[in-house]
C-alpha positions in Angstrom: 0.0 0.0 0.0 3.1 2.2 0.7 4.8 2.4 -2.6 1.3 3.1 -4.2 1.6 6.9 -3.5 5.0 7.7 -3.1 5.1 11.6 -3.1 7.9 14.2 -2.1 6.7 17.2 0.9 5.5 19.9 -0.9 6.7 23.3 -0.3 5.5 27.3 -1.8 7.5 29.0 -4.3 7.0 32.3 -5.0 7.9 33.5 -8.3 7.9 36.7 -8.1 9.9 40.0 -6.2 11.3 39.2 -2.6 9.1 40.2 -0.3 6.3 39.4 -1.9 5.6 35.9 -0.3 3.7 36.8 2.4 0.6 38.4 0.7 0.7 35.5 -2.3 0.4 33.3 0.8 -2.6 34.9 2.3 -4.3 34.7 -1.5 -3.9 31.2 -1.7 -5.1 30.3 1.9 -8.3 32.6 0.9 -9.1 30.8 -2.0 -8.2 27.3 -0.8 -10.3 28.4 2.6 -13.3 28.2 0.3 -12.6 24.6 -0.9 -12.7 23.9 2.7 -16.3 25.5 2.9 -17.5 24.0 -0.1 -17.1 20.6 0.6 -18.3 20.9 4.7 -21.5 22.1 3.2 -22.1 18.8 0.5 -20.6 16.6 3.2 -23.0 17.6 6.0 -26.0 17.5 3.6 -25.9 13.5 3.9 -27.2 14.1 7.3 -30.3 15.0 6.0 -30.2 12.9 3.2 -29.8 9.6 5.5 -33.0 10.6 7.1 -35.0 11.3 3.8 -34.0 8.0 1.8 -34.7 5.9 5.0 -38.1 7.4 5.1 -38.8 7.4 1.0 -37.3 3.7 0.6 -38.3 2.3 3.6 -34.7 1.3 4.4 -33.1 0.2 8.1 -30.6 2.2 9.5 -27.6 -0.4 8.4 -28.9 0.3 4.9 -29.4 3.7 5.3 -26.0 4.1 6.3 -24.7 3.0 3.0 -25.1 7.1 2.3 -22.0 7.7 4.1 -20.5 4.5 3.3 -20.5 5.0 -0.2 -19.6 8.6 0.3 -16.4 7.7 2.5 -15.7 4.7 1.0 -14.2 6.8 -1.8 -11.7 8.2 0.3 -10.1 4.9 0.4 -10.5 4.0 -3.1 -9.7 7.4 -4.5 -7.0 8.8 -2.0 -3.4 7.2 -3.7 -4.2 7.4 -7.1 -5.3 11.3 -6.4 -2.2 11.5 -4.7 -0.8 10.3 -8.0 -2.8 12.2 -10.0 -1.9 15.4 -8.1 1.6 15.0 -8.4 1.7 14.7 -12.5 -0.8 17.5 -13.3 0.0 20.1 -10.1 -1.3 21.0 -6.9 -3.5 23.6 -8.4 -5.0 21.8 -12.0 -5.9 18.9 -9.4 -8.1 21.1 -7.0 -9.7 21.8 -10.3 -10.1 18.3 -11.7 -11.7 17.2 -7.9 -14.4 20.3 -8.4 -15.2 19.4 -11.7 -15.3 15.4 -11.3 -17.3 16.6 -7.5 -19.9 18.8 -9.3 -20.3 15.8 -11.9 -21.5 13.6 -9.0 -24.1 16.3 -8.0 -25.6 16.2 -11.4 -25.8 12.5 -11.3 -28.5 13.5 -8.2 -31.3 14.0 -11.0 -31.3 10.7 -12.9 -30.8 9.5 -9.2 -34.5 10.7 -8.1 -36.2 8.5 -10.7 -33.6 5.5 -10.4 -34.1 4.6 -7.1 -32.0 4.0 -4.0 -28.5 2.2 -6.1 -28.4 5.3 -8.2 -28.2 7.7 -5.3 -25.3 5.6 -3.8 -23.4 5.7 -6.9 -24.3 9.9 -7.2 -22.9 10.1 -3.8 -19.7 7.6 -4.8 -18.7 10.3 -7.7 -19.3 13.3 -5.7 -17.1 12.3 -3.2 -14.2 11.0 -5.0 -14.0 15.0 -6.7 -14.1 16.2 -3.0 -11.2 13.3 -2.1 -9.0 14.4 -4.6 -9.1 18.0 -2.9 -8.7 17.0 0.4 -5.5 15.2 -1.0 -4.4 19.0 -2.8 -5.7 21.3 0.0 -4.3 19.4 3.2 -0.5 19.6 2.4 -1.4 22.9 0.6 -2.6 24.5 3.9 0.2 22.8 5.7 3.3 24.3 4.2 2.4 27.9 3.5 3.9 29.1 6.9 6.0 27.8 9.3 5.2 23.9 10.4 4.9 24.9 14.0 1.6 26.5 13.4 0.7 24.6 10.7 -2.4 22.7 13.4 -3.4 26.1 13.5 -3.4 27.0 9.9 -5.4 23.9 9.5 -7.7 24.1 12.4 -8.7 28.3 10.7 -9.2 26.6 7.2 -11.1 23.5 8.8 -13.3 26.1 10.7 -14.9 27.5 7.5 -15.2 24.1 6.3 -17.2 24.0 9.7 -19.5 27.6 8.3 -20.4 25.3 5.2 -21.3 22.2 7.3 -23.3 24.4 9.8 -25.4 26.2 7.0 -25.7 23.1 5.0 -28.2 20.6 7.4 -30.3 24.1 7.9 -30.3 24.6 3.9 -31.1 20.9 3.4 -33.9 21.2 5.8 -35.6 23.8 4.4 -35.5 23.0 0.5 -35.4 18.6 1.3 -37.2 17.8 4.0 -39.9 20.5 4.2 -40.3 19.7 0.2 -40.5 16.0 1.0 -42.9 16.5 4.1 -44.8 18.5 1.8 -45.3 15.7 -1.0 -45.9 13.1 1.8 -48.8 15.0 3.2 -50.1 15.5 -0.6 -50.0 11.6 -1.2 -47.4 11.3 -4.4 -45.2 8.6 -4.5 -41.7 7.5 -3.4 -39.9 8.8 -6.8 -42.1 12.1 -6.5 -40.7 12.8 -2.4 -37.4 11.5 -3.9 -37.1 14.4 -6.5 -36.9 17.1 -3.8 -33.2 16.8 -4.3 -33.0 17.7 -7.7 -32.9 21.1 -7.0 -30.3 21.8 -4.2 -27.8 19.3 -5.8 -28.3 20.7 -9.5 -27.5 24.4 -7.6 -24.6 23.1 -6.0 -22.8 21.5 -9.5 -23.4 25.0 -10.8 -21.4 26.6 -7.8 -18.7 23.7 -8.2 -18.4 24.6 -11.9 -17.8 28.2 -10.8 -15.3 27.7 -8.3 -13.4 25.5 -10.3 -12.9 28.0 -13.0 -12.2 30.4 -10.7 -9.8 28.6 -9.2 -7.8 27.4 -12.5 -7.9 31.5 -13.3 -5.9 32.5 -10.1 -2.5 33.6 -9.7 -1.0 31.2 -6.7 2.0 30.7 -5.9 3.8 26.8 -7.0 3.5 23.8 -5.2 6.8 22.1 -5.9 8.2 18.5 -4.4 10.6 18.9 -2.2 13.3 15.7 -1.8 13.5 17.2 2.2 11.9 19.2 3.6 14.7 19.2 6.8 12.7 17.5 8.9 14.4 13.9 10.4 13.3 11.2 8.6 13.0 7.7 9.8 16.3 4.8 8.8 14.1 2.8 6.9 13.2 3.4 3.5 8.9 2.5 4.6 6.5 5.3 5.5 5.4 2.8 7.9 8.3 2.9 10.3 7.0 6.5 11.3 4.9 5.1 14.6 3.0 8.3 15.2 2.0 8.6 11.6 0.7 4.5 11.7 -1.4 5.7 15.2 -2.2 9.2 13.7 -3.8 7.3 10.7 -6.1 5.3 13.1 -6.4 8.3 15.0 -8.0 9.8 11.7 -9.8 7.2 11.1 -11.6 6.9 14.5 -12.2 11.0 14.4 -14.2 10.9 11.2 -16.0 7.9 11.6 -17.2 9.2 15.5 -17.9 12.6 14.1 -19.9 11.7 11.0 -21.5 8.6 12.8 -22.9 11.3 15.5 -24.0 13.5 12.9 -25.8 10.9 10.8 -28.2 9.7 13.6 -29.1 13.1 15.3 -32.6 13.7 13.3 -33.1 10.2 14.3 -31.7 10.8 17.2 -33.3 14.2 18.9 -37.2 12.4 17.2 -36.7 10.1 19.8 -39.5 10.0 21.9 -37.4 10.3 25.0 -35.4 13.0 23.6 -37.3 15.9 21.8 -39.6 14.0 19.7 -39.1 16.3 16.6 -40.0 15.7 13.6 -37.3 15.5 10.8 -37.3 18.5 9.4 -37.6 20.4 12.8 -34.4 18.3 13.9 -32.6 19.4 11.1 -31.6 22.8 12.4 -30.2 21.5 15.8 -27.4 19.7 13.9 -26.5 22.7 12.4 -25.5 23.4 16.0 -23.4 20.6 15.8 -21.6 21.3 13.4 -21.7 25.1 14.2 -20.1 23.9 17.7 -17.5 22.6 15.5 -17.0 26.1 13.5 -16.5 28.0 16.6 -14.4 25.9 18.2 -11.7 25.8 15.5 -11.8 29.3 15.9 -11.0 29.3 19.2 -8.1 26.7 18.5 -6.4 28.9 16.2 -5.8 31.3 19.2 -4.9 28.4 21.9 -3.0 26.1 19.8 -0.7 29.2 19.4 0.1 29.0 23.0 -1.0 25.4 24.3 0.7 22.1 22.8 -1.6 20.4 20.1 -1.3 17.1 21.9 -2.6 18.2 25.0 -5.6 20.7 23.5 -6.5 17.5 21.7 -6.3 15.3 24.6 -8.5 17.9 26.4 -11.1 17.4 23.8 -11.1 13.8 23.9 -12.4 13.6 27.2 -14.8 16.3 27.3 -16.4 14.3 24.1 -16.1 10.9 26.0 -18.1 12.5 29.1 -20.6 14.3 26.8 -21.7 11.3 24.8 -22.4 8.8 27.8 -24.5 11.4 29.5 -26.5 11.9 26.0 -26.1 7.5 26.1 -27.7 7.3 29.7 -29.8 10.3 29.8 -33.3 11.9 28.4 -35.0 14.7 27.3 -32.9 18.2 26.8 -29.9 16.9 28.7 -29.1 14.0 26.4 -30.1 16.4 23.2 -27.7 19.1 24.4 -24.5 16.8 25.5 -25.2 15.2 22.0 -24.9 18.2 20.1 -22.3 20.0 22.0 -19.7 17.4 21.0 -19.2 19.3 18.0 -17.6 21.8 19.9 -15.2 19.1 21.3 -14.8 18.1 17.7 -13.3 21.2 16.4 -9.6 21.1 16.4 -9.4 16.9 16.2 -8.9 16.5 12.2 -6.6 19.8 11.7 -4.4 18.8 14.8 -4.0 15.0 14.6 -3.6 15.8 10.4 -0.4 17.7 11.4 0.7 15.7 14.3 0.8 12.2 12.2 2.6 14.7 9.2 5.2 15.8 11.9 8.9 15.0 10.8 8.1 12.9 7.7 10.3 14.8 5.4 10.2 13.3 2.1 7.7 11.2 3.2 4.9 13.8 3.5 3.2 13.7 0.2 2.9 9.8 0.7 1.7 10.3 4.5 -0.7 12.4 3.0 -2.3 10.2 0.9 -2.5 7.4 3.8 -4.2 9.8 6.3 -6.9 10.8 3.5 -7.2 7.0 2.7 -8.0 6.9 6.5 -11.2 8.9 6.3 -12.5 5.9 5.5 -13.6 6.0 8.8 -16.7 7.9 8.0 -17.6 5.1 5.8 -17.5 1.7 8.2 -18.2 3.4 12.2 -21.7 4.7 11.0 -22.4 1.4 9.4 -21.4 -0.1 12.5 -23.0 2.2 14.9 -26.1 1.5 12.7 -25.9 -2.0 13.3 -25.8 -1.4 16.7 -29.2 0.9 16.4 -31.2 -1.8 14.4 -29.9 -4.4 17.8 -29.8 -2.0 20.9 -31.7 1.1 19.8 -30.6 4.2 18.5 -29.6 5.5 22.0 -27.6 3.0 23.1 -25.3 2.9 20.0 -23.9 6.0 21.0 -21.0 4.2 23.2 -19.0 3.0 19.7 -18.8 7.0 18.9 -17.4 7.0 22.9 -14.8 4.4 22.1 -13.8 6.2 19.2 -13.0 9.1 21.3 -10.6 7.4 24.2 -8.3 6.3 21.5 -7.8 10.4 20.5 -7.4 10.8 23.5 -4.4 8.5 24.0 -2.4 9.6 21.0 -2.8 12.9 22.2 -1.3 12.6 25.6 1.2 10.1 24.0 2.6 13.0 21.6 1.3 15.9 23.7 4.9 16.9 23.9 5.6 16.1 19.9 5.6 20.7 19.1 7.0 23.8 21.1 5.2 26.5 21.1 8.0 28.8 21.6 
């Protein structure tokens, strides 16, 4: 799997007049900022989606899961030979190729509302693999424009408008999916006429993609280049593999997404719950935009701490606040358990950004390669909400809130294990 995507660290080179690095920098964080928003807002919009097909098909929640599992399932499929891809045609041309291939997936979602439940799985299966071959460009992108001791906090600002698109995107899908589909239910039309609701939203989205990508091919950045070192210490074997903290960092990532998005796909489920709120679906739909909005504000608030506080320890903080806040939403009822639930987004916030960078840490030329494991690892997303749902059909929707819980403790031992891996001085 390692000599799949063999890649070289990537550094910034300005060409240009000295001094002018600094603002080119700032351009290009800007612009790759609103990749990061882009794709928070289509990925949160399979939390509503997960509720609508399961209601329009009839489906249980293992098979309703396949949403996500299809969706992250790319990541693992896509991630080395985007890593690949990226390093032939450029940083830049491959941001591009993901918003164009992402924006195709979208317009898949039109066919998909007449062709039943397969041919929204394989929508969501091309959408994401366009938005994994930008994570692949964006990550190391963010990483080295700026010095790699505050390169967890570069991440956790970019990641925190990611957050802005995955907070407005459950309220937006809401409104113009559920309400439309509650709408036709109540008016007696049929599974394929509830189903087309999505036509819209996901037609408007290609049409933004489109956009962005062009504008994005237009603009003046600076180069992404491969760098044999990038004079960090690299490990005496030859393998990728023989880095320990990148191996745990990988499951680390892997654990994150899958808890995060596995929280996020059951909440409408979750807060209807008679002994929760009882809400109906589209009513639940805005309180996980305050999930993910706790996630948006928090990142913000990282930027500024991680500047002064070790990343290991901020993420170990965060670990356990999440582990105590989903067994009271596992063991409790009514607002309490709705509230702890939601406000583990907040606790969410700096987790990918930090343990991205931590498991990146010292891989010198292995950092383009490292790269495309950790994206691979977002698999995650995929297989814990399948799991979790398996646990829902068994034990009840409640209860299967402990696997998100487990998740959690292991983040919280890698980062007390490395909580000393950065100074901050």
């Amino acid at each position: 799997m390692a000599n799949m995507a063999t890649g070289a660290a990537p550094v910034a080179r300005q060409d240009g007049p000295p001094g002018t690095q600094q603002g080119s920098n700032t351009g290009a964080l800007v612009i790759v900022t609103i990749l990061f928003f882009m794709w928070g807002l289509i990925t949160s919009l399979n939390d509503v989606l997960i509720p609508h097909l399961k209601a329009v098909y009839t489906l249980t929640y293992v098979q309703a899961m396949l949403v996500q599992f299809c969706f992250f399932g790319a990541y693992a499929i896509v991630s080395l030979p985007a890593g690949v891809l990226i390093r032939r045609i450029g940083y830049q041309k491959g941001a591009v190729t993901g918003l164009l291939v992402a924006a195709g997936g979208c317009t898949l979602f039109y066919p998909a509302a007449s062709g039943g439940y397969g041919m929204f799985l394989l929508a969501l299966f091309v959408l994401a693999s366009g938005i994994t071959v930008l994570q692949v460009a964006a990550n190391p992108y963010v990483a080295v424009l700026g010095p790699a001791r505050t390169a967890s906090s570069r991440l956790t600002l970019t990641q925190a408008f990611n957050s802005l698109g995955t907070t407005i995107g459950p309220a937006v899908g809401g409104v113009l999916i559920l309400s439309a589909a509650g709408a036709a239910a109540v008016a007696g039309t049929d599974a394929a006429a509830e189903a087309a609701s999505v036509r819209g939203p996901y037609l408007m989205l290609a049409g933004l993609l489109v956009v962005l990508a062009v504008m994005f091919l237009a603009a003046k950045l600076p180069t992404i280049v491969a760098s044999d070192d990038d004079g960090a210490p690299v490990a005496a074997g030859g393998s990728v593999l023989a880095h320990r903290h990148l191996v745990l960092g990988a499951i680390g990532i892997f654990l994150y997404v899958g808890a995060e998005v596995s929280i996020g796909s059951f909440l409408i489920n979750f807060i209807g719950e008679p002994q929760i709120a009882g809400l109906a679906h589209a009513d639940a739909a805005h309180y996980v935009s305050i999930y993910w909005g706790g996630a948006m504000v928090g990142r913000f608030i990282g930027f500024a701490v991680m500047r002064v506080v070790s990343p290991g320890k901020t993420l170990a903080f965060n670990s356990v606040a999440a582990i105590v806040l989903v067994l009271i939403g596992t063991f409790a009822q009514g607002d309490i358990a709705m509230w702890a639930i939601l406000a583990v987004g907040l606790c969410n916030s700096i987790m990918f950004p930090t343990i991205f960078s931590m498991a990146l840490h010292g891989l010198g030329k292995h950092t383009g390669q490292g790269s495309g494991i950790l994206c691979m690892a977002i698999v995650g997303g995929a297989l814990v909400p399948f799991a979790q749902g398996a646990l829902a059909d068994s034990l009840g929707v409640q209860i299967s809130f402990l696997l998100p819980a487990a998740c959690y403790a292991f983040i919280l031992y890698f980062g007390a294990r490395y909580a000393s891996m950065y100074s901050t001085k």
